[in-house]
Structure formats: structure tokens, C-alpha cells
C-alpha positions as CSV (number, residue, x, y, z in Angstrom):
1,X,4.8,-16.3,-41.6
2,X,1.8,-15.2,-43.2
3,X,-1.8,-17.3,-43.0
4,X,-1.5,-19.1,-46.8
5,X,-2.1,-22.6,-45.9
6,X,-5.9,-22.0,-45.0
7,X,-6.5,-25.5,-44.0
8,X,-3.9,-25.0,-41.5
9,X,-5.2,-23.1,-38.2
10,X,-2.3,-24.1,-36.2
11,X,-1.7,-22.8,-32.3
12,X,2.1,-22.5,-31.5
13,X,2.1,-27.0,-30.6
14,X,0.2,-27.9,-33.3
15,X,1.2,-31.2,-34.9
16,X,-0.6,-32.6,-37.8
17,X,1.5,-35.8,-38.9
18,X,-0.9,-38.4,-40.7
19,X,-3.6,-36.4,-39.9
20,X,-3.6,-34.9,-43.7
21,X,-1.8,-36.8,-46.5
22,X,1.1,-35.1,-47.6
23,X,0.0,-31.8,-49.4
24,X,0.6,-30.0,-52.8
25,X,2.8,-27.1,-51.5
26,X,4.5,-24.5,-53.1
27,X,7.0,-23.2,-50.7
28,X,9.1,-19.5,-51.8
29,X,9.2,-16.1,-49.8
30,X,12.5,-16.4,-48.4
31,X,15.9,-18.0,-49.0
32,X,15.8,-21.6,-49.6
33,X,19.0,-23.6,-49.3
34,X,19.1,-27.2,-50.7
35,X,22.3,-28.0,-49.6
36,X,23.9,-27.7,-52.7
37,X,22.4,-24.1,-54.0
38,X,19.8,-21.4,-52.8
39,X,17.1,-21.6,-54.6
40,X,13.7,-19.2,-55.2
41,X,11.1,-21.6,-54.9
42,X,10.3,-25.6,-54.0
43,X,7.4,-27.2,-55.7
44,X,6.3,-30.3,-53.5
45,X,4.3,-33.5,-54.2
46,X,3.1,-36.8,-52.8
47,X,5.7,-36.2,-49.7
48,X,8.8,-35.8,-52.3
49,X,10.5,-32.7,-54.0
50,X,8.9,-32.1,-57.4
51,X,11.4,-29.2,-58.4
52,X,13.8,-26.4,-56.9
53,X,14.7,-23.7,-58.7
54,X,12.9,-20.1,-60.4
55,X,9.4,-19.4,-58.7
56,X,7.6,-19.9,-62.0
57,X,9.2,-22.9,-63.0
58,X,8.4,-24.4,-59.2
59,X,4.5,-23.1,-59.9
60,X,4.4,-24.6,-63.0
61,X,5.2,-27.7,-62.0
62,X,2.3,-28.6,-59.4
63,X,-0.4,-26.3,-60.7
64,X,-2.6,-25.7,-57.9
65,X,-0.4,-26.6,-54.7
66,X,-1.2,-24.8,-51.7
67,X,0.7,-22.2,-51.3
68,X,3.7,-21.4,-48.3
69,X,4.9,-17.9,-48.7
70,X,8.2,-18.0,-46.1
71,X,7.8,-14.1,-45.4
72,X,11.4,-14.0,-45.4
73,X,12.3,-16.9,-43.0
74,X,15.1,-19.3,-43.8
75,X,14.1,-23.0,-45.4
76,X,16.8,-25.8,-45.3
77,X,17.1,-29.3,-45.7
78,X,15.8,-31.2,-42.8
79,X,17.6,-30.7,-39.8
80,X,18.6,-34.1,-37.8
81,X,20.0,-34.7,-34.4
82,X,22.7,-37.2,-34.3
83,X,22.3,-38.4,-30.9
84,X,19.6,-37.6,-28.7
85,X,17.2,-39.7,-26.5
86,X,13.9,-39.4,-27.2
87,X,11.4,-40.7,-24.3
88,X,13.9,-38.8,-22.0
89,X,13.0,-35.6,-23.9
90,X,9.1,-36.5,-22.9
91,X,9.6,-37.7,-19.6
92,X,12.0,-34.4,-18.9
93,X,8.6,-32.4,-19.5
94,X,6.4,-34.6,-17.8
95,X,9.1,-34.9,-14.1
96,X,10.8,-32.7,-11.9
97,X,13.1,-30.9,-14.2
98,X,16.3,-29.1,-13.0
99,X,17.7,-27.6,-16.0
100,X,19.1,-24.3,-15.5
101,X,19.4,-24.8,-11.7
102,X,21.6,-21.5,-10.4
103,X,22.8,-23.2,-7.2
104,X,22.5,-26.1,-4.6
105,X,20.6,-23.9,-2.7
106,X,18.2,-23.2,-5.3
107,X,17.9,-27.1,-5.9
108,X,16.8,-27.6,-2.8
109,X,14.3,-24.9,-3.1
110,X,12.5,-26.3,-6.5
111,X,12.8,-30.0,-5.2
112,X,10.6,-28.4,-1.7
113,X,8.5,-26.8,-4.3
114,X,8.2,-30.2,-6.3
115,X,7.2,-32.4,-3.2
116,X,4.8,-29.9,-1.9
117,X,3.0,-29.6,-5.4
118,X,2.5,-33.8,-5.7
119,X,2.4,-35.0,-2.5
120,X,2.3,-38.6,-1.7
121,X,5.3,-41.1,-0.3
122,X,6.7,-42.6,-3.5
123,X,9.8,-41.3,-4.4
124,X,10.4,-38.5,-6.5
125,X,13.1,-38.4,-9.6
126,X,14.2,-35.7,-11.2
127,X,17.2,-34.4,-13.6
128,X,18.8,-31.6,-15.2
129,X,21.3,-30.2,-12.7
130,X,24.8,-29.2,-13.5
131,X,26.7,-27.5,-10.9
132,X,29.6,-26.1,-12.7
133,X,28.5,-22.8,-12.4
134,X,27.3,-22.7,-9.0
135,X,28.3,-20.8,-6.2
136,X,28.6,-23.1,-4.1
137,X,31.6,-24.9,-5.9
138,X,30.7,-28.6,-5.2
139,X,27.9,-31.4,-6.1
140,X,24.6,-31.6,-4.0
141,X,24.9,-33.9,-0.9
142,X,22.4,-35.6,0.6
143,X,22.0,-32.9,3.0
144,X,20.7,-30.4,1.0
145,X,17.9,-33.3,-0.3
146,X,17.0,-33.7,3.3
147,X,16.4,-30.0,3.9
148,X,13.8,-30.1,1.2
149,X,13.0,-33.5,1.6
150,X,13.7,-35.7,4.8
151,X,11.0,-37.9,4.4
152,X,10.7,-39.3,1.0
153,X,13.2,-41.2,-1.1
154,X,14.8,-38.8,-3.5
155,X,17.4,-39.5,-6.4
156,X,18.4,-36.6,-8.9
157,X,20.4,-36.7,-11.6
158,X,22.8,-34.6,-13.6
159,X,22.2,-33.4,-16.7
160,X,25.0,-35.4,-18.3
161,X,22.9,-38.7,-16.9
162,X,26.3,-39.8,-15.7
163,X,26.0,-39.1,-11.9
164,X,22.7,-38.6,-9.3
165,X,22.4,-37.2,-5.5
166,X,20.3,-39.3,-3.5
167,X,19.1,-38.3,0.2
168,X,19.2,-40.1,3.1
169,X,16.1,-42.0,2.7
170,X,16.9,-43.3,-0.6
171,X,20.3,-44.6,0.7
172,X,18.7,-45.8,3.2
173,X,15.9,-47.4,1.1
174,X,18.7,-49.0,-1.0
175,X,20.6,-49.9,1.6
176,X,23.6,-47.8,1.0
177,X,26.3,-47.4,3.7
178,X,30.1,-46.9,4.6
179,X,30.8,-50.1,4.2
180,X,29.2,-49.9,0.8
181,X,32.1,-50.9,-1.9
182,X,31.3,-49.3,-5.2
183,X,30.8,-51.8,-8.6
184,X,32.9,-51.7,-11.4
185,X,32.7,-48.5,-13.2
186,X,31.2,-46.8,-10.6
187,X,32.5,-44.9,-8.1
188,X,30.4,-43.7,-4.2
189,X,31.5,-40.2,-3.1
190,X,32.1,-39.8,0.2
191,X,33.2,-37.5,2.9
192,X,35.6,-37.0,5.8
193,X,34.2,-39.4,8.0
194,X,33.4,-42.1,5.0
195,X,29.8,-41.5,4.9
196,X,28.3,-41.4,1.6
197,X,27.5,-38.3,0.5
198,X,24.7,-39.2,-2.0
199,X,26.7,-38.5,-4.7
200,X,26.9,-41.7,-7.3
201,X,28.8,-42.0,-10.0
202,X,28.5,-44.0,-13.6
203,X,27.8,-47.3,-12.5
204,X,26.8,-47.4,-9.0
205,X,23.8,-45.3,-9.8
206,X,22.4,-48.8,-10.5
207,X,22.7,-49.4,-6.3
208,X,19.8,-46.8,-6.1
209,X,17.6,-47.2,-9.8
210,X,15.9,-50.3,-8.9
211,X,14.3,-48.3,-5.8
212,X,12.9,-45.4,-8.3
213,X,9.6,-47.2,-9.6
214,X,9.6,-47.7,-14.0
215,X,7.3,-45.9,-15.8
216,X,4.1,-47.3,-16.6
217,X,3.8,-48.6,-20.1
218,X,0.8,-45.2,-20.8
219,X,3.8,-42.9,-19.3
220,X,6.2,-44.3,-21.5
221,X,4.2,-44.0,-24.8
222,X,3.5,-40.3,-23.3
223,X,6.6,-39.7,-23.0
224,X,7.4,-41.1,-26.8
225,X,4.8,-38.7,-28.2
226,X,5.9,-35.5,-26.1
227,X,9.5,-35.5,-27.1
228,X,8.7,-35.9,-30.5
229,X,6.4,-33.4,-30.8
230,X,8.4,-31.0,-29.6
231,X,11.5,-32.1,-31.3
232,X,8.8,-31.2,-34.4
233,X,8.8,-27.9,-32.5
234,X,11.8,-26.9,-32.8
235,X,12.6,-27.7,-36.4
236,X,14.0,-30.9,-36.0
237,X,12.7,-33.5,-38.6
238,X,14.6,-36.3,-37.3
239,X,16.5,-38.3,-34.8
240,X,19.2,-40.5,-34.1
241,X,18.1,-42.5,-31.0
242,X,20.4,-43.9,-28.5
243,X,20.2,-46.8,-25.8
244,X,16.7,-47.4,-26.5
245,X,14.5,-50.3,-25.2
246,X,12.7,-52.4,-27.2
247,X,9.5,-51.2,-25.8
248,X,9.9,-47.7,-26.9
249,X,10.3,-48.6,-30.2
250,X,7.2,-50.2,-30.2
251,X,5.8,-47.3,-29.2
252,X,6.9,-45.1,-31.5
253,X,5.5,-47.8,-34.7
254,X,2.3,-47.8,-32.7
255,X,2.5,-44.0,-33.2
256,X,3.6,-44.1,-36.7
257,X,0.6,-46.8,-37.4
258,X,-1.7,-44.3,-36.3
259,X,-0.6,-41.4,-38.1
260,X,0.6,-39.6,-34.8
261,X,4.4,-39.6,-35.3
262,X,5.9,-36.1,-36.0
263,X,9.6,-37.2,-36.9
264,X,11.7,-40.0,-38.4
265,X,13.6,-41.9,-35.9
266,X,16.7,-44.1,-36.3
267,X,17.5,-46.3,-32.9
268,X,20.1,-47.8,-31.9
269,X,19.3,-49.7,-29.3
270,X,20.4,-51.0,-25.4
271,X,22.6,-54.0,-25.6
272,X,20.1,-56.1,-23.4
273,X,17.4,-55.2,-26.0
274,X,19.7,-55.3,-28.8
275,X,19.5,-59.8,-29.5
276,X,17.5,-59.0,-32.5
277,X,19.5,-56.5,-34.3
278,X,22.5,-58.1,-33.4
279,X,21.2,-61.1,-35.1
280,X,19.5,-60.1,-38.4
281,X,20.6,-56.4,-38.8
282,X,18.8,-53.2,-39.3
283,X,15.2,-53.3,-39.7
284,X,12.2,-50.7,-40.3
285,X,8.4,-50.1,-39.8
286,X,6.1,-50.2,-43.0
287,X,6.1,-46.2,-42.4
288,X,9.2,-45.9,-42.7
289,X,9.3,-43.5,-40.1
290,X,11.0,-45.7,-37.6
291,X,14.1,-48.0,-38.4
292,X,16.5,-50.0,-36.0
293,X,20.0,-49.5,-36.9
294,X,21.6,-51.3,-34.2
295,X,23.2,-50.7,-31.0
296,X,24.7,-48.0,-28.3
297,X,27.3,-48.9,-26.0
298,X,29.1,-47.2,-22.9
299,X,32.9,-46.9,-22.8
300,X,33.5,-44.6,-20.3
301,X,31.2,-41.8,-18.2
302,X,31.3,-38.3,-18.7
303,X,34.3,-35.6,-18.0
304,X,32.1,-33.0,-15.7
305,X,31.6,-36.0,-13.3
306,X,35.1,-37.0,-13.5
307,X,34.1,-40.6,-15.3
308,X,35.6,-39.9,-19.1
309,X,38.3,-42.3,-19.1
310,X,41.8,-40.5,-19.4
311,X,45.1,-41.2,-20.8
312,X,46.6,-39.4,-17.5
313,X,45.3,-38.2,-14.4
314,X,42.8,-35.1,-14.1
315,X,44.8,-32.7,-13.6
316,X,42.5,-31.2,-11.0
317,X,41.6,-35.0,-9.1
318,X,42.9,-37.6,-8.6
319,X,42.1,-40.5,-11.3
320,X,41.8,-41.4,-14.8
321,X,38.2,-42.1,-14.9
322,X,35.8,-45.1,-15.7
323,X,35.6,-47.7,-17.8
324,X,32.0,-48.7,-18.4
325,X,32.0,-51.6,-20.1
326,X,34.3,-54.5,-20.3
327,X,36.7,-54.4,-23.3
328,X,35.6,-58.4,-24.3
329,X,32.1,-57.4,-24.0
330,X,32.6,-54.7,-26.2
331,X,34.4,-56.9,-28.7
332,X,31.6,-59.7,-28.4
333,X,29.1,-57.2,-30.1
334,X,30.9,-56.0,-32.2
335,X,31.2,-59.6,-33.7
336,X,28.0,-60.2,-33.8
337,X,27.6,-56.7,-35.6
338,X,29.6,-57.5,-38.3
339,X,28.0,-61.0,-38.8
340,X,24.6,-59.6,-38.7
341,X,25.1,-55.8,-40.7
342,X,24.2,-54.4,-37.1
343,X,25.5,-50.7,-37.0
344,X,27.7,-49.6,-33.7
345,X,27.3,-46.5,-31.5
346,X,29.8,-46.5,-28.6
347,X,29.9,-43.2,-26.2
348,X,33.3,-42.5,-25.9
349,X,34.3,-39.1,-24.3
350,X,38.0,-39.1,-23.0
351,X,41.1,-39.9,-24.7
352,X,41.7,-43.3,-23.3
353,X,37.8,-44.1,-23.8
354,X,38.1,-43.0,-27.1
355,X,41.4,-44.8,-28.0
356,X,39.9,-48.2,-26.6
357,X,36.7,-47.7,-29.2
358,X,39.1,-47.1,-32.2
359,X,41.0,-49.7,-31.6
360,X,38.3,-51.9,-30.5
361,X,37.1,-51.4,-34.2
362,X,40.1,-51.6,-36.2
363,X,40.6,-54.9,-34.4
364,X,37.2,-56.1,-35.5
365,X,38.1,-55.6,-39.3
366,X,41.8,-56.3,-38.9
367,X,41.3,-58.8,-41.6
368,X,39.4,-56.3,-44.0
369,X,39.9,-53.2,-43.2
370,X,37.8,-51.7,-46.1
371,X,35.1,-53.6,-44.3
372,X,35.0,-51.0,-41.4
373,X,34.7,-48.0,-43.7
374,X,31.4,-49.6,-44.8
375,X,30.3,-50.7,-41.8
376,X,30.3,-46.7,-40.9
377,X,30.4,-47.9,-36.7
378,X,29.9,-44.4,-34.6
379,X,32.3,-42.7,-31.8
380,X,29.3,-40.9,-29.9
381,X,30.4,-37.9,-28.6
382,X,34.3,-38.5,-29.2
383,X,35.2,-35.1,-27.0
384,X,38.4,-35.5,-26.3
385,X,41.0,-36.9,-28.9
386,X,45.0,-37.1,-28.0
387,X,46.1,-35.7,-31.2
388,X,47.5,-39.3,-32.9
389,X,43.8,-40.2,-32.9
390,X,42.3,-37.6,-34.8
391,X,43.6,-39.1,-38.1
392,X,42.3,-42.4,-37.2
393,X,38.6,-41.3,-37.7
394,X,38.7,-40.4,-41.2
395,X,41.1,-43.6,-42.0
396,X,39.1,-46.0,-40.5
397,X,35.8,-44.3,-41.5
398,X,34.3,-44.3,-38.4
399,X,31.8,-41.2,-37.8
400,X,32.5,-39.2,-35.3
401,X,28.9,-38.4,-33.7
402,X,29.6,-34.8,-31.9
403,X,27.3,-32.2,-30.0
404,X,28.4,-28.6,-30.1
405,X,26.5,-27.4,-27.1
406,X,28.3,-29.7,-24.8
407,X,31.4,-27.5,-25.7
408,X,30.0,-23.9,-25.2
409,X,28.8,-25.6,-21.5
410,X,31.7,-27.8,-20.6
411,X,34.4,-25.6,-21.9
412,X,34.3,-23.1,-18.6
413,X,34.8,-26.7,-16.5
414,X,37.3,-28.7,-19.4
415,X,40.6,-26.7,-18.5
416,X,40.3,-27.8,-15.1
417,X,39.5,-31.0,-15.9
418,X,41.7,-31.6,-18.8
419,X,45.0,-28.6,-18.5
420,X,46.0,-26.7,-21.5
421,X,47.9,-29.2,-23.8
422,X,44.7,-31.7,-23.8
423,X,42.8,-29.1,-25.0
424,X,44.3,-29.0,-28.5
425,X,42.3,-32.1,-28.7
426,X,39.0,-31.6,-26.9
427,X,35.6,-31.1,-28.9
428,X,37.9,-30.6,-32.6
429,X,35.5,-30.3,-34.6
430,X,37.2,-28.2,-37.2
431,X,40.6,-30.5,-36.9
432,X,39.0,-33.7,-37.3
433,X,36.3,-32.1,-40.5
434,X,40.4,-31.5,-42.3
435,X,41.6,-34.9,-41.9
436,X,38.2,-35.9,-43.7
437,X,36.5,-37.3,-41.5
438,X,32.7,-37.2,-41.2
439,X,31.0,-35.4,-38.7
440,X,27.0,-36.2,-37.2
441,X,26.2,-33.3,-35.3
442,X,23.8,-33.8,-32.6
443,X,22.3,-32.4,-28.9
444,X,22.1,-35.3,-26.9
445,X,19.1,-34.2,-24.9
446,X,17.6,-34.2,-22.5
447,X,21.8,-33.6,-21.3
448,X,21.0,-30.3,-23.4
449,X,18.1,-28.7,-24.5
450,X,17.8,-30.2,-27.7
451,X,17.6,-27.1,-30.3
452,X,19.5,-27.4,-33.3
453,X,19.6,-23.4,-33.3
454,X,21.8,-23.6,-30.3
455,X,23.7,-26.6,-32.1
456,X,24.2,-24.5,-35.3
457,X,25.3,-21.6,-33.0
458,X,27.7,-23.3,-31.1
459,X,29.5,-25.4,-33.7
460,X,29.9,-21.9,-36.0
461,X,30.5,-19.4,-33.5
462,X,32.0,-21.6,-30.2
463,X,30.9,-18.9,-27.6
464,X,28.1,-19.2,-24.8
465,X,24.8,-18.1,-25.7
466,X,25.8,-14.6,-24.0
467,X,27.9,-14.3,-26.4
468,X,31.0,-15.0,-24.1
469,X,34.3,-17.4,-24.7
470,X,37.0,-18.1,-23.0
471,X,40.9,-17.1,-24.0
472,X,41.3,-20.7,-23.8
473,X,38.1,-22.2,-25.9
474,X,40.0,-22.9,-28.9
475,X,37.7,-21.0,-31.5
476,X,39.9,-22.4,-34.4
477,X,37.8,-25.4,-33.8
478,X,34.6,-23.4,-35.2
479,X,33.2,-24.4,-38.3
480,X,32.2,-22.4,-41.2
481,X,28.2,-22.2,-41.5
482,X,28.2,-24.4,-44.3
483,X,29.9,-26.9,-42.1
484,X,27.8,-26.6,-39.8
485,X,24.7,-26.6,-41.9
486,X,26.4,-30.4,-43.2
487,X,26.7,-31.5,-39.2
488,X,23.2,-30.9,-39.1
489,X,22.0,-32.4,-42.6
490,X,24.3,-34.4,-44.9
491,X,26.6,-35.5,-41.5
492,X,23.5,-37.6,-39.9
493,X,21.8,-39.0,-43.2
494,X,25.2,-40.6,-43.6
495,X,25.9,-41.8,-40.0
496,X,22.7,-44.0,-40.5
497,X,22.5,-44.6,-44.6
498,X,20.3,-42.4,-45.4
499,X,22.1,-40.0,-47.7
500,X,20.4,-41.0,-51.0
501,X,17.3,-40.0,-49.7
502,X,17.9,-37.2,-47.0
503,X,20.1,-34.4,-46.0
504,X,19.3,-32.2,-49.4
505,X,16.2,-31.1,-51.5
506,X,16.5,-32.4,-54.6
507,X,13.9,-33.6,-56.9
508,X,12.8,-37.3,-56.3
509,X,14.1,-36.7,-52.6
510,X,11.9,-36.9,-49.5
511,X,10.7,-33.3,-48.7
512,X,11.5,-32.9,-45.0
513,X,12.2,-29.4,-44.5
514,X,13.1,-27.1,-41.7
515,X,12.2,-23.0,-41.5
516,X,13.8,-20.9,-38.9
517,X,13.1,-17.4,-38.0
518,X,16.7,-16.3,-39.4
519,X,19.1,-17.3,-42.2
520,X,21.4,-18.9,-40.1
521,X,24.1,-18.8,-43.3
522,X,23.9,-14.6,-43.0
523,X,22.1,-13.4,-40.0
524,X,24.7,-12.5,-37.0
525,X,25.6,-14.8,-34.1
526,X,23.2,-13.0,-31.8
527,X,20.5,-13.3,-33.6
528,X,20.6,-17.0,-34.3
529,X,20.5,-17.4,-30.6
530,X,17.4,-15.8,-30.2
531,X,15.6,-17.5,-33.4
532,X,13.2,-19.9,-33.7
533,X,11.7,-22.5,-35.7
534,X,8.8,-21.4,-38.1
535,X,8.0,-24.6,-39.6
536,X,8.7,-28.3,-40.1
537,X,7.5,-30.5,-42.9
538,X,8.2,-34.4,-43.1
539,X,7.9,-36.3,-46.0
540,X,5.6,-33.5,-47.7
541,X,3.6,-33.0,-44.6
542,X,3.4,-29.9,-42.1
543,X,4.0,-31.2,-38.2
544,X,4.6,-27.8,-36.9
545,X,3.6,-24.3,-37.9
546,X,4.4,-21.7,-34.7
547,X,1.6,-19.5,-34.1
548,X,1.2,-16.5,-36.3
């Protein structure tokens, strides 16, 4: 992108929310999609759209607006994620982080490094590890934690944030044994002899949390302004927020007070900190930046840790999975949501999990069922559907809240886990997009990276980022580009009421604005895996320019 905005000198993490009011700009040099057309130019002023359309016509109408030649990279509409978690995107930056972890043995190698780099005897806590692709075949144990770390209490968890490893000393710290029994919705791995292994599952993670200390309120607030700079980064304007605390958000309007908030966020908050929403509905700062919609529930853990609850067995464990949360808990919230206007996200990834959430719902309207379909509750995730449910989405006008990277990751894992006939209904995006039904893409980081060029790859194309699928990945479920440019835009402003203001540049409309390195409706597949975001504007103001 060439150097036109001269007030801008802008490093590759520069973020300049509220530190400029929103600017005159005059945005043209490369394809511009609204969401409805391509367009030449976009003429914007105080934070809105003033006109897109002809070059001349845009220039004409802000005379003297800064101007933002594209140089050929790719504006569209603001791009939101559906469903991510914000101060776990900081604190992922800020802690041990074990994304892309090759083995168990290379696990036990960065978690030496880690102790050895911040020494001390508190314990250390760490996540990102998947080991579906290792070599090793299995979970971490304990033992591999002691061979880096005998000494200190250590808990790590999995990227899906539905299972940890602990070591010995953390057991031991929380008291964990043979004789241990496991709480609802939680299951202890252990081995020949009965020993725990360190492996936790869903629930019974909580035996071993209450021994990792909390953050410190400064940490948190860090945390809150990391991952939303770099969700400003990488071209995201937005966020749907899930299972937050109440002190996050309060954070993030401190943030917003001060001019220092880079993205709009819509929470949906933790059932213990969800009283007030429950009660009096959604809510929003005098920013507008950050709004309460309502709440996030569990249903049922995830499928690479065996939790998703199942209609049948695994077909390669034994089980059917976890349920989470109580079905008359569930159905007590849900009555005070429809009392109070309170919008529902419940993670659901399994066919039984998802089948308990539908009808969980249609029970809660069954004496207005119209009701429901403006009450637009959320399925978060909804990754595997047994066929007689797909329908039910679009009929009951629940939003299906879907992330297209967890398919490209778990789809060389899912036909163990699931066999080939409950496929046909795992991660459908395509099926459920014909029966209507509305579709909020999203990442769910930190689980994933949190890129919405890897989301927009992955929901078109369906392969890995190599490139590579499997003859059992079920690319019929791909989505056209245009699709998958509506997952990303239209698909979230309507999963939290926002569709008259965002998800398309039109005049009157906020300008929030995302510029990639690539037209992601021509380039190839390849190349939109190795792109980047140029820009981000939010409401008419630049948060992120990468350096030049």
C-alpha cells in the first residue's frame, strides 16, 4: 500500500483507535466489494459511508478527504468473528503457548525451555497443544511434564480448552489420586494400574483450576487490549465474545472510554456473571463499541477429546461423551432469556449435544413458536448434525454459529471419531446454508489462530493450508466465496442484530472496513493462504495499517 495517509506513520502493530477522530478518507486503488456490488471508490465521513460507487463521484463527495490509494489490495465489508474469546487471545501471547506443538516430546522440550526462561515456584499454565498429529499417537501424561518439570505444579491445556495434562506436582497439589471419582461431566484418564494419568477431561479440569493462581486485574486488562489489537491486525473489525466475565467487560469500556479500543465487541457472557443480562436484556457502552448480548452456555465438550456428546458410541472408544450442563439448568436460563430479551449462545458440538439445544429451544417457545425465530438463540459451533436436524435450524431460526478451521484441523481425527455415515453431517456448512438457514462464521481462538484469511480459506476451499484433503472430507460442504464472504460479514451482524448497521458499505452505514493483500473472491486458494491483512478501519477510523 503506498504512503497517502501522511499523518499515518504506522510500524506493522500500530493501532490508532480514538487517538484521531474518524478521518475524511477517500478509499479506491483496488477492488472494493460492498457486499452487494464492487465498486471503484468509497468516500467516507464522520465514521460512516458517504458514497460507493465511480471514483469521481466518491471524490466529489468529500472534497478534500485524505486520500487511501489500495495499490491493488482487496477492501470488503468489515470482517467479524462469530465466536472467539478475546482475553484468551491476549493471555495466549502473554503465557506459555503450545500452538503448533509437533510431538509430546517436543512439548516437553518447550515447557523445559519455558520453566528455565521464568524461574520461580509458582505454577506455570500454558495452552495450545493438539496431539492429533503427533507421532506419538496419544495425549501427554504426566510423565512427560515431569521430565521437564518435576518440581513445579504444571497444568496445560488443549487447544480445544476441553481437556489439560497436569504433572505430578499439580495432582499432587490438588490432591488428585486413584481413588479420585471424576464430577459430572468430567471424566480422569487413567492407566493400567488406575493411576491418573494427568489427563482431565471437560469438567474435572475444575479439580486442578483453583490451584493455577487468577490473573491479576493489570494482566487481565493486558490481556483485553492485546487480543484486540491484534484481532485489529489481522483484519478483523469485530467480535463475537463468548463466556465472558463481567470483569472483562469492564475492561474493555474502560478501553473504549479512553479511546484505546481497536474493535467492536459483542459478549455473551458466563452464566455466573450473566444475573444482569438475564434480567434486563442486552445492554451497551456510550461508545458503542462494546454491547452485552447475553449469555454462553456448555452442552457438551469437544469431539478431539472424546467429550461431544453422541447419539451412539465413538466408533473408535468407548462412550458417547459429556453432558456439561444439566438439561433443567439449561431450560432455567433460557426462561429467564425470554422474559428479559437476553440472547442465547449454547456450544453444542455432537449430534446428541446438538439435538438437546434444539429441542431445549423449541421447547422454550412451544407456545409461540415465531417467538424463537426472533429471539435469533445461537448453536455455537453445531459440528455435527444427524441429518433430521439440519432442517430444524432454518425452521426454528436458530443461527448456527460455525468455524471453518476447526474442520480443515479435525477432519484428519473426525472419521475415527465419528465413522463414515456421521460424516454426511459433520461441519455442513453448505447443507445447512440450502435449507436456509443462517450461518455466523467464526475462529474460536485462541482454539485456532484466529485469522479470518484461514476462515475464508477453509469454508471455500475445505483443504488444509498445504493444500491437502482427505477422500473422505466431504468438499461438497464448501461454500462459494460469496458465501463465505456472508459467513464472515452479513452472517455475524445478524447473529447479534446488527444488520442494519453492519455487514455491507452502504451509504449512512458504519464504515468498518477490511483490506487484505489478495481478492479473496478471484485470487487462487494458495494464495489466500499466504495473504495478509493490509488495513482495518472502524467506524471511519484506521486501527491498523501493516508496515509499508
Amino acid at each position: 500500500m503506498r504512503a497517502s495517509l501522511k499523518w499515518l506513520t504506522l510500524s506493522a502493530a500500530a493501532f490508532v483507535a480514538g487517538q484521531a477522530a474518524a478521518q475524511e478518507l477517500l478509499i479506491h486503488g483496488g477492488p472494493i466489494y460492498t457486499g452487494t456490488a464492487k465498486v471503484e471508490a468509497l468516500a467516507v465521513k464522520d465514521g460512516k459511508v458517504a458514497f460507493a460507487g465511480p471514483l469521481a463521484q466518491a471524490r466529489a463527495a468529500v472534497p478534500g478527504a485524505q486520500d487511501v490509494d489500495l495499490a491493488g489490495a482487496a477492501a470488503f465489508p468489515g470482517f467479524v468473528d462469530a465466536h472467539a474469546h478475546l482475553s484468551g487471545v491476549g493471555f495466549r501471547e502473554m503465557t506459555l503457548s503450545l500452538e503448533g506443538t509437533p510431538s509430546a516430546a517436543a512439548l516437553t522440550e518447550r515447557l523445559k525451555t519455558w520453566a528455565a526462561e521464568h524461574p520461580g515456584t509458582e505454577p506455570i499454565s500454558g495452552r495450545g497443544w493438539i496431539e492429533t498429529h503427533w507421532p506419538e499417537k496419544r495425549f501427554p501424561t504426566r510423565a512427560d511434564l515431569d521430565a521437564a518439570v518435576p518440581d513445579r505444579p504444571v497444568a496445560l491445556t488443549r487447544a480445544d480448552g476441553h481437556a489439560l495434562v497436569a504433572n505430578s506436582k499439580m495432582l499432587a497439589l490438588a490432591g488428585l489420586t486413584a481413588g479420585t471419582e471424576a464430577p459430572s461431566g468430567g471424566q480422569i484418564l487413567k492407566d493400567a494400574s488406575g493411576q491418573p494419568t494427568g489427563m482431565l477431561i471437560d469438567n474435572a479440569m475444575d479439580l486442578v483450576a483453583g490451584k493455577i493462581p487468577p490473573p491479576t486485574p493489570a494482566q487481565r486488562a493486558e490481556a483485553v487490549r492485546r487480543g484486540a489489537d491484534l484481532y485489529a491486525s489481522r483484519g478483523w473489525t469485530g467480535l463475537h465474545n463468548m463466556s465472558v466475565e463481567a470483569a472483562e467487560v469492564a475492561d474493555q469500556k474502560a478501553l473504549a472510554a479512553a479511546g484505546k479500543l481497536s474493535v467492536r465487541i459483542d459478549n455473551y457472557l458466563r452464566p455466573e456473571d450473566g444475573a444482569q443480562v438475564l434480567s434486563a436484556g442486552p445492554s451497551q457502552d456510550p461508545t458503542g463499541l462494546v454491547r452485552v448480548r447475553g449469555v454462553k452456555m456448555y452442552m457438551d465438550g469437544a469431539l478431539g477429546s472424546r467429550g461431544a456428546a453422541l447419539l451412539a458410541p465413538y466408533s473408535d472408544a468407548e462412550g458417547t461423551g459429556l453432558i456439561l450442563t444439566p438439561r433443567a439448568q439449561i431450560d432455567a436460563a433460557l426462561a429467564k432469556a425470554r422474559a428479559s430479551g437476553a440472547q442465547v449462545a449454547i456450544h453444542a458440538i455432537g449430534d446428541r449435544g446438538n439435538r438437546i439445544v434444539l429441542d431445549a429451544y423449541q421447547q422454550a417457545f412451544a407456545d409461540d413458536p415465531a417467538s424463537l425465530k426472533a429471539a435469533r438463540w445461537r448453536v455455537e459451533h453445531a459440528q455435527i448434525l444427524a441429518p433430521e436436524d439440519l432442517p430444524r435450524f432454518a425452521r426454528m431460526g436458530v443461527v448456527a454459529s460455525m468455524q471453518p478451521s476447526h474442520a480443515i484441523g479435525d477432519l484428519y481425527f473426525a472419521p475415527a471419531r465419528l465413522g463414515e455415515d456421521r460424516l454426511k453431517g459433520a461441519y455442513a456448512w453448505e447443507s445447512l446454508l440450502k435449507t436456509g438457514a443462517v450461518i455466523a462464521g467464526g475462529s474460536d481462538a485462541p482454539v485456532e489462530k484466529g485469522d479470518p484469511l484461514v476462515e475464508f480459506y477453509a469454508a471455500a476451499y475445505r483443504h488444509d493450508l498445504a493444500g491437502n484433503a482427505g477422500a473422505d472430507w466431504g468438499l461438497d460442504e464448501a461454500v462459494t466465496r460469496a458465501q463465505a464472504l456472508a459467513m464472515f460479514t452479513t452472517g455475524p451482524a445478524y447473529a447479534a442484530f446488527r444488520e442494519a448497521e453492519l455487514g455491507q458499505l452502504a451509504p449512512g452505514r458504519p464504515a468498518d472496513i477490511s483490506v487484505f493483500s489478495v481478492d479473496l473472491m478471484t485470487a487462487p486458494f494458495a494464495d489466500i493462504a499466504k495473504a495478509h491483512a493490509v488495513m482495518t478501519i472502524v467506524g471511519g477510523k484506521v486501527v491498523y495499517e501493516a508496515r509499508k
